[in-house]
PALO-226797 format. One record per atom (N, C-alpha, C): residue in one letter; x negated, y negated, z. Coordinates in steps of 0.02 Angstrom, whole numbers, plus 50000, padded with zeros to 5 digits. Each point is the difference from the previous one (the first is absolute). Example, Ala and Ser with C-alpha at 12.3 -4.5 7.8 and 13.67 -1.06 7.14 Angstrom:
BEGIN
A493405028450390;A500454994150000;A499554994050000;S500184994749964;S499584994150003;S500394994550037;
// end
This chain:
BEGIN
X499595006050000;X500414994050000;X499564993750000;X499615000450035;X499454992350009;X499574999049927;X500005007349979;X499444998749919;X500474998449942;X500634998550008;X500564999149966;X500134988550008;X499925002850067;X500014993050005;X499594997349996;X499405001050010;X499414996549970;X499954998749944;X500235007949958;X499744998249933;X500714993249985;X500454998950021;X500584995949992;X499634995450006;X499664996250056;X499904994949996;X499224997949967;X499615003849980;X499585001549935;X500344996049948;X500535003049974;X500205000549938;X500334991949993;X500214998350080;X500464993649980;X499254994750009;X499395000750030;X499534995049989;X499785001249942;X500055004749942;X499635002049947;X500454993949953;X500694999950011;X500484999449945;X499904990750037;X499964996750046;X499964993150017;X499524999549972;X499345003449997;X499204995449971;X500365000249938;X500305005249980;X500004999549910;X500404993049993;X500594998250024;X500434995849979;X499454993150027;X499654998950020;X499614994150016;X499415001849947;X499675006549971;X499564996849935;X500464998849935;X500535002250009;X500544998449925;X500314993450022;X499914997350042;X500364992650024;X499224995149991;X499505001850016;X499414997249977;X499814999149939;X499955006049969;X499855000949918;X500674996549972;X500344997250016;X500654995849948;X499774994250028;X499694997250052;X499864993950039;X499324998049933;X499565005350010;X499534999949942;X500024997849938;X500555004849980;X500034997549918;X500454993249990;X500274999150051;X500204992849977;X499684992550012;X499475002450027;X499294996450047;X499755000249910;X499735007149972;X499614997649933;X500394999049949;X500674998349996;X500335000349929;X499854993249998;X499734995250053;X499934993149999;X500654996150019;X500505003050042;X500604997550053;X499785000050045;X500754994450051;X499694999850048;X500035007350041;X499814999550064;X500215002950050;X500875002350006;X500115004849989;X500965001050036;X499974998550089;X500474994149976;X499864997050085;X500735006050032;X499975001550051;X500735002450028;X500394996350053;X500594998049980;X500414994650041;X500315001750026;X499954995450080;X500305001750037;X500844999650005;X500435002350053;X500675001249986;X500194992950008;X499744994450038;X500234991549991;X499784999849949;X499455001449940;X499854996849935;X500645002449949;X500275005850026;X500465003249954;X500474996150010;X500095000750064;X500734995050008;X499824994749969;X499634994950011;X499884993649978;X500124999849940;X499775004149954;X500115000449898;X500624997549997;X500315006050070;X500895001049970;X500204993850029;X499954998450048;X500154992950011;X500064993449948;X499264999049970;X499984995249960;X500295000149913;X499975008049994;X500265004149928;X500644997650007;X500464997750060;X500644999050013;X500464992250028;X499404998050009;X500044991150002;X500534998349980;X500324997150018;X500624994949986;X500154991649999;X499184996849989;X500144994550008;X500254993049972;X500424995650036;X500034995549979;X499754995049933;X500104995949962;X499584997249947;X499744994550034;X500074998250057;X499594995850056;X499535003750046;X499885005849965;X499425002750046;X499685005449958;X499254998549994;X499495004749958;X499415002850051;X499885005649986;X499445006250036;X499344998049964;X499415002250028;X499275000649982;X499715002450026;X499265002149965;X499735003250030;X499374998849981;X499704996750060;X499224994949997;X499525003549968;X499985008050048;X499415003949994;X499995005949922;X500524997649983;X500135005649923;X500575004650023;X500345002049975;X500775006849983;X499605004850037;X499305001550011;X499865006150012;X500144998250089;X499964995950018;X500004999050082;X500924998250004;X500365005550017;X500654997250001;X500184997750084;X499635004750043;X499844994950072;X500054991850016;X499914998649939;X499834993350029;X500044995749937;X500464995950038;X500474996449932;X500324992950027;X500254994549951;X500504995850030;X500614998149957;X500194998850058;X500504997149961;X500364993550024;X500194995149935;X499944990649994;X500994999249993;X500154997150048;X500774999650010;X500144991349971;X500494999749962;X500054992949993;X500744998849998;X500174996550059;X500655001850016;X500344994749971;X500725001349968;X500284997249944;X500584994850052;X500175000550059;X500584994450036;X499664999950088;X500314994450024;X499645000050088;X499594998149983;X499834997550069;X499564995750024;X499195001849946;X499825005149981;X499374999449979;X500255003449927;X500314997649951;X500115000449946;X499484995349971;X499745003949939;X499204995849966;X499415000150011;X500195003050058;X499255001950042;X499725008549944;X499245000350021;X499955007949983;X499745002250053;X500015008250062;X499674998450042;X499975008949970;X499235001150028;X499595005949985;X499855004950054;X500195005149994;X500045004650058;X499415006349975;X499575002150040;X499505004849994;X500395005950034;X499985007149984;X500185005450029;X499415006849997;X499915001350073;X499505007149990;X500225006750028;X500335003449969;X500275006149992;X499415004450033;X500075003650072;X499545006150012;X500165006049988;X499775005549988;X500015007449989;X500685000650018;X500164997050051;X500545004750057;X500524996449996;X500154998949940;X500774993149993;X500355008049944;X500795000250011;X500384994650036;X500005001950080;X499535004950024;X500104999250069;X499754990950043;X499684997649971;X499874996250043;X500244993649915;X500094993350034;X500274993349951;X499425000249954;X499744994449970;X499554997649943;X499864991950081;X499434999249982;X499874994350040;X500114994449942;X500284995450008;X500124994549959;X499614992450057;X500034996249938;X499624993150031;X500064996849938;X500314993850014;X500134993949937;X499284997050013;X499784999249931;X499444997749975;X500044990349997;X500564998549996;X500034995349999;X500164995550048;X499914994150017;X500094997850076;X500574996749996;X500635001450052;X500734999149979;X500094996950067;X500404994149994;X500384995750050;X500935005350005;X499785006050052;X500515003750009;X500025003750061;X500584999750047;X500275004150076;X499745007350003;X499985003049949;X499755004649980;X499425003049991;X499804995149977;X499185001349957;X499414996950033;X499535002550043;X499664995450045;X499224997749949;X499704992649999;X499664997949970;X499305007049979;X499955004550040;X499415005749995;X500465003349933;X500674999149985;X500095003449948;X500435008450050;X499954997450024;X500615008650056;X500704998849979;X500495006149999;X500544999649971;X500495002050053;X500484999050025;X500655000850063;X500445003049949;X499935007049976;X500525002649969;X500005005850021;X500755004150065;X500145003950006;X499855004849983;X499985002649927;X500265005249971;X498785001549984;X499644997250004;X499324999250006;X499925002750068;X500345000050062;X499895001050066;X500345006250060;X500364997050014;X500555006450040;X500395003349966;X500464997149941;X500525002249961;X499495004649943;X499535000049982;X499865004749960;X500055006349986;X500435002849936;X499975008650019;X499795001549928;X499915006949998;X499355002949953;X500734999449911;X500615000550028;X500434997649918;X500104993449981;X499564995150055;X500084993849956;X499424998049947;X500004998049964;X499275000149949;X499854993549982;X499634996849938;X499724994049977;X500504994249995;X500415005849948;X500584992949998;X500484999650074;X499865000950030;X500554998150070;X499634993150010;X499325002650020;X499434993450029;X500044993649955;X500115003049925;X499864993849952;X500894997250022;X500515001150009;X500494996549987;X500174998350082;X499635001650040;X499884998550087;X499724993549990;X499474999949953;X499384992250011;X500524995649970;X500205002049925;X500464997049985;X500594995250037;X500305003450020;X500634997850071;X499664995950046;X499285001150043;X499774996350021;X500034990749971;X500055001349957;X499904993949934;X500604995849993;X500485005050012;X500854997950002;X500424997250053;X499855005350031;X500104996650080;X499395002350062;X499694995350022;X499314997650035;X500465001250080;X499915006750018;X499994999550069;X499674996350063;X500384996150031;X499774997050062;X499935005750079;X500405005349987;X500125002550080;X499275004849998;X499735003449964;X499345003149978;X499474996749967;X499594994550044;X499614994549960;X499245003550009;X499564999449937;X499275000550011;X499744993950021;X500314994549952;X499804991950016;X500584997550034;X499964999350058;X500444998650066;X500124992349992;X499624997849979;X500284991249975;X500444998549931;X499905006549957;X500334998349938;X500845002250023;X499955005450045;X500595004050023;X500384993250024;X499494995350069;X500634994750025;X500194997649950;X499694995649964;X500154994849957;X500465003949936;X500035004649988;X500785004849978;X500435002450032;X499894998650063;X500865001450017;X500254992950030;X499384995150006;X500224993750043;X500284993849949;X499655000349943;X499744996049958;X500295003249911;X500374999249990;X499875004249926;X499674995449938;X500274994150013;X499764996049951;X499314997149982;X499605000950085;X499364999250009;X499665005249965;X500275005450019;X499625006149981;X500054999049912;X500445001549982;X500095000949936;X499214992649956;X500274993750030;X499404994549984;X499255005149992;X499895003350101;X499355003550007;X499745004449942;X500515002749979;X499935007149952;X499794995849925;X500144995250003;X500224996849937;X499214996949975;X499614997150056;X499464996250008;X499435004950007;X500235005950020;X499555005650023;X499785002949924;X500635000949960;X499975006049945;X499754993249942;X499944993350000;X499594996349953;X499444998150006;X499565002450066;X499454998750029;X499904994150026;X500215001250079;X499864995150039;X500215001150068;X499914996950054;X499875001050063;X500614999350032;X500195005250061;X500615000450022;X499634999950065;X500124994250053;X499624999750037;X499145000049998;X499545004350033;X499464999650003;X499795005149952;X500445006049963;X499755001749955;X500155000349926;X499285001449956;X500244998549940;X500235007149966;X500414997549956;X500085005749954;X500084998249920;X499375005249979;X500064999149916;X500495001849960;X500244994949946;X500574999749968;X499865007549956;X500845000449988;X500145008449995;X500565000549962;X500114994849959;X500434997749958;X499855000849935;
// end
């Protein structure tokens, strides 16, 4: 019985080396046919294809991708919201997709410096569905039409910039001026912000 099982487990290390020099020797020949490398992707890169293969966006909002199509990790995307308070504006959002999405969000950060309750001058984003509310069936376009809404209606009760929050729920007309002076480049208070118009 034991030379049975030995030879069993013989036979199953015999049959693993083989499938690792026939997984090598194809690694090989596609090393000299003068291709690249077959990269193997992970189950967030898969998802991610299907994600972006499935985009639904707006004609006020276009995707990119800095580092080339081959890096689909890491991408942005430029919202230019068509009514509200920051209509005319363009504001640019960076996203970095890890291995382990959709278990875990995409980290997002607006690239651009935005006079918003929301959006704190480092470029951090106060969107739910990025934080606690996240679950592994919401995907790209949820986030893209989340930033969006941000854009539409600018929450005060969940503020990153705790001064833009008062002056929107205290002030609307001020604010709207702030946003206004902010997104043509110029100073809302002590800081500046480059026009984004």
């Amino acid at each position: 019985m034991i030379f049975f099982l030995f030879l069993a487990y013989s036979n199953c290390r015999t049959m693993i080396k083989l499938f690792k020099i026939k997984d090598q020797k194809r690694e090989d020949a596609a090393n000299s046919s003068g291709k690249a490398p077959i990269k193997k992707q992970s189950a967030g890169e898969l998802r991610l294809h299907k994600d972006i293969s499935e985009l639904n966006l707006p004609k006020s909002t276009d995707i990119t991708f800095p580092n080339g199509k081959d890096d689909l990790m890491n991408f942005e995307i430029s919202i230019r919201p068509d009514e509200g308070y920051y209509q005319g504006g363009t504001f640019i959002f960076t996203f970095q997709v890890s291995p382990s999405y959709p278990h875990e969000p995409p980290k997002v950060k607006c690239k651009t410096k935005v006079y918003h309750p929301n959006i704190d001058l480092e470029g951090n984003v106060c969107l739910n569905i990025l934080r606690e509310d996240w679950k592994p069936v919401l995907n790209i376009n949820t986030i893209v039409y989340g930033l969006i809404l941000l854009f539409m209606q600018p929450n005060d009760e969940d503020p990153l910039n705790h001064e833009a929050a008062v002056v929107l729920r205290d002030n609307p007309k001020l604010f709207e001026t702030n946003v206004k002076r902010a997104m043509t480049g110029g100073y809302v208070g002590q800081v500046y912000f480059p026009r984004c118009t």
